[in-house]
C-alpha positions in Angstrom: 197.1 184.6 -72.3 195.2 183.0 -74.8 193.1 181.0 -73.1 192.4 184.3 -71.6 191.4 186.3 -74.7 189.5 183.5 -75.8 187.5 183.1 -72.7 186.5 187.2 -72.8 185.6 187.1 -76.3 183.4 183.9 -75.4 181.9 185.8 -72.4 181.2 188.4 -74.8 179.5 186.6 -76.9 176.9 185.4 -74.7 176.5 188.7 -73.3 175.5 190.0 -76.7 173.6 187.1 -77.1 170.9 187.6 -74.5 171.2 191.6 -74.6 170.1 191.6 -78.7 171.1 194.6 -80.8 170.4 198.2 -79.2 168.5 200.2 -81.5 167.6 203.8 -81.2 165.7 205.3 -84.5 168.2 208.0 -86.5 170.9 206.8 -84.1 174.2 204.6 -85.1 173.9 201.5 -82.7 176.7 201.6 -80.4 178.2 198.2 -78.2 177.4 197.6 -74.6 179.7 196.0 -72.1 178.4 193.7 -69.9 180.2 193.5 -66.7 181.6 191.1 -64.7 178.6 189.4 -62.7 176.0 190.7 -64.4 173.1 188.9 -63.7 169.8 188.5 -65.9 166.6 187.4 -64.2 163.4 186.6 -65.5 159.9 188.1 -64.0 156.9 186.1 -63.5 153.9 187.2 -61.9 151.8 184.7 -59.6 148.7 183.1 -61.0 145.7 186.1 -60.9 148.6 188.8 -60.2 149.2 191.5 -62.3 151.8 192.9 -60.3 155.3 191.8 -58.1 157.8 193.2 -55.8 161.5 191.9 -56.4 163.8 192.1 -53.5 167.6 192.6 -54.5 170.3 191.9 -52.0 173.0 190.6 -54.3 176.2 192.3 -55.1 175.4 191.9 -58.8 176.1 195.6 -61.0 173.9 195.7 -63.1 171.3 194.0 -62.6 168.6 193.3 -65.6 165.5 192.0 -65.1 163.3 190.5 -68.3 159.7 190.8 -68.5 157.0 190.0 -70.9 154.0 192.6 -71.4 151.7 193.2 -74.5 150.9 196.3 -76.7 149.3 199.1 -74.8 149.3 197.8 -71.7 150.2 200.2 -68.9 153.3 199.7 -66.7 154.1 201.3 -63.6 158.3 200.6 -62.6 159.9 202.0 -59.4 162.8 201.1 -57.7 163.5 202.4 -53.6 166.6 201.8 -51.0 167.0 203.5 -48.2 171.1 203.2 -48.6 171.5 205.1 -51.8 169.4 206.1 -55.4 168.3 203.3 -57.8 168.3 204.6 -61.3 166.4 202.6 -64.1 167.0 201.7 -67.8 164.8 200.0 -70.3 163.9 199.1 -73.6 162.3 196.5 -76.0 163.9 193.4 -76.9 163.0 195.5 -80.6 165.6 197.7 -79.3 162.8 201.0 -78.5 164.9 202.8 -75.4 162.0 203.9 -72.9 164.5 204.5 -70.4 167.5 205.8 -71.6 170.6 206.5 -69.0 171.6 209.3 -67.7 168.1 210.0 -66.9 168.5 208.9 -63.4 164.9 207.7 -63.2 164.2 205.8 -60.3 160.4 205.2 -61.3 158.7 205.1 -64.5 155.3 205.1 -65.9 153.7 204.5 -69.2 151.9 202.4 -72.0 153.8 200.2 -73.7 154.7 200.1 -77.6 154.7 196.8 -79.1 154.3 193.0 -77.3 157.4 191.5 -76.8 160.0 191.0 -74.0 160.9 194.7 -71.9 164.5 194.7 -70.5 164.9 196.6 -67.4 167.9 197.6 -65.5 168.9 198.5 -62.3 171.8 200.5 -61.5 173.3 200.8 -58.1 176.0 201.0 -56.1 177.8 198.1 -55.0 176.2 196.9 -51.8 172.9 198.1 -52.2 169.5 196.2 -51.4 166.2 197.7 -53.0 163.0 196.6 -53.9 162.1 196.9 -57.6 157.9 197.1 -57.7 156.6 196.0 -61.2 152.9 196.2 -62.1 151.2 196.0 -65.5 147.3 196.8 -66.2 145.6 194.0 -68.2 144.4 195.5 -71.6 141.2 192.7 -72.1 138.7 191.8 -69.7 140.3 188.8 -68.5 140.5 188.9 -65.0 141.7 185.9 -62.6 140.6 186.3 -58.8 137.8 186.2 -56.4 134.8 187.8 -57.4 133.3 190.0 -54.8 129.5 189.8 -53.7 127.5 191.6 -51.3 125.1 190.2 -49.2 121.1 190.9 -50.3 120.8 194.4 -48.3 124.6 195.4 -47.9 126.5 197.7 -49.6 129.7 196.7 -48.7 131.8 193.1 -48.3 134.4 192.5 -45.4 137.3 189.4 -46.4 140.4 188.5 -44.3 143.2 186.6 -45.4 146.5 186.0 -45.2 150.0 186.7 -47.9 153.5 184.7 -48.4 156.0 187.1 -48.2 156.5 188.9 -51.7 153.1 187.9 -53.1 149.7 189.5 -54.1 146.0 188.3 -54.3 143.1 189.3 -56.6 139.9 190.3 -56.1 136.7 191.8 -58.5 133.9 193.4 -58.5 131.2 194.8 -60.7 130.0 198.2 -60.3 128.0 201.1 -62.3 129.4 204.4 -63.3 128.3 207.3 -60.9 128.4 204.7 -58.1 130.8 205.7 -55.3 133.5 203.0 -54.2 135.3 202.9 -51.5 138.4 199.9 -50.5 140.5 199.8 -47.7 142.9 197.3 -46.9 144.6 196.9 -43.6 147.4 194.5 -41.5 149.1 194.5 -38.8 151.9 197.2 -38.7 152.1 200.1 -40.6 151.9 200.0 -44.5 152.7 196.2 -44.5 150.3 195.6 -47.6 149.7 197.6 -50.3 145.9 198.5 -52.9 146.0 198.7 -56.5 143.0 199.3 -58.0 142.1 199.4 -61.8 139.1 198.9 -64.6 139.4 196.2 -66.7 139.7 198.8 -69.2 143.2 199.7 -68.0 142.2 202.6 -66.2 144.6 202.3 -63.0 142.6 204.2 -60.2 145.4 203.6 -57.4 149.3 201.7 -57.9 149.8 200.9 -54.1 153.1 199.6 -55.9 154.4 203.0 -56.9 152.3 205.0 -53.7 151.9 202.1 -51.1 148.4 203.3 -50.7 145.8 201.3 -48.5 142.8 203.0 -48.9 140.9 204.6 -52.5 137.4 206.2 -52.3 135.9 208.0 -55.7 133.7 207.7 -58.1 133.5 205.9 -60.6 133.2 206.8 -64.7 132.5 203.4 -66.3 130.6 200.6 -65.6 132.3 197.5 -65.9 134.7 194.6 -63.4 137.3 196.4 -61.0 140.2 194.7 -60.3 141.4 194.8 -56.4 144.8 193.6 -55.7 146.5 193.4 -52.3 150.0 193.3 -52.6 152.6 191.8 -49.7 155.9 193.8 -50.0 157.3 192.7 -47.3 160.0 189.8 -46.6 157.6 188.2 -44.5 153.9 186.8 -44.1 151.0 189.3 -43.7 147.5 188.7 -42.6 145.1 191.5 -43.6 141.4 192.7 -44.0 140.2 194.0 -47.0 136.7 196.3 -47.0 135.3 196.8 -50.4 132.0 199.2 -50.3 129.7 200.6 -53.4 127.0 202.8 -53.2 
């Protein structure tokens, strides 16, 4: 029995540990349980990528996912199964609630307080697989990918290519406000790759993470880079074609 009591308190320990202290302004702080298999996961994007999709198929409840983002940047959350609602938590490793349960949100957009480490949780039903789309806009005009040029006399820029299952790729271009754009990504099957297109101002112009959008035509207010990222949701490899036109 000992050995017991002394193994839960230990548990709990750790639990707190990697949780931190749970903070909310003109609130008492109250304690959290973490359950038994509670699993804690750290998110990394690939190289250039400013955006992933995590596949859960575990029997883990809760599950909390650890991210790090910077000041101001904007991040787009949303969580989808087709067996039952996911609902979302998350705060600051400051303790700052952005997501506070019993909101039963399953997607969440917004800019983001402080830099640090973001905690997010996903709540579900025993026996549940969802995907969990992450994607954060870059606040500086760093942008890792392949820059897009057109041809002398062209308008517009064709590229195929090919995705790991899970994964994303980068593309830029430069273009002038006023100008129209237009970008269209397409792959075998339907909505098997995903557009996100933002300024490297932050502005997002389309989340294919949170819409699954293939296709964006406007135009545009600033002139600066465009960041153009095909994302690969599925499970699988893609190959796709990606048509970038400015006028």
């Amino acid at each position: 029995m000992k050995g017991t009591i002394k193994s839960l308190i230990g548990c709990g320990m750790i639990g707190l540990g990697m949780l931190g202290t749970m903070l909310v302004p003109n609130r008492a702080a109250t304690a959290r349980t973490v359950p038994a298999g509670y699993q804690t996961e750290r998110i990394e994007f690939a190289p250039g990528a400013t955006s992933t999709v995590v596949y859960h198929n575990k029997n883990y409840y809760p599950v909390r996912y650890v991210i790090r983002a910077n000041a101001n940047q904007l991040m787009n959350i949303e969580a989808d199964s087709s067996k039952s609602p996911v609902f979302l938590t998350m705060s600051g490793a400051d303790g700052t609630r952005l997501i506070v349960a019993p909101e039963n949100l399953t997607h969440w957009r917004g800019r983001l307080p402080k830099t640090q480490d973001y905690y997010i949780e996903a709540l579900k039903p025993a026996n549940v697989d969802y995907n969990l789309r992450i994607a954060i806009a870059p606040n500086t005009p760093q942008i890792n990918g392949q820059r897009i040029k057109f041809a002398p006399g062209t308008t517009s820029e064709v590229i195929s290519g090919s995705l790991p299952a899970h994964s994303s790729r980068s593309y830029f271009a430069n273009a002038r406000a006023g100008q129209l754009m237009s970008v269209n990504v397409n792959s075998p099957g339907a909505n098997t790759s995903w557009l996100t297109l933002y300024g490297v101002d932050g502005t997002v112009l389309e989340n294919g993470n949170m819409s699954g959008a293939q296709y964006w035509h406007g135009r545009l207010l600033k002139t600066e880079d465009y960041h153009i990222q095909v994302d690969n949701p599925k499970p699988y490899p893609i190959n796709y074609t990606l048509t970038v036109a400015i006028q």
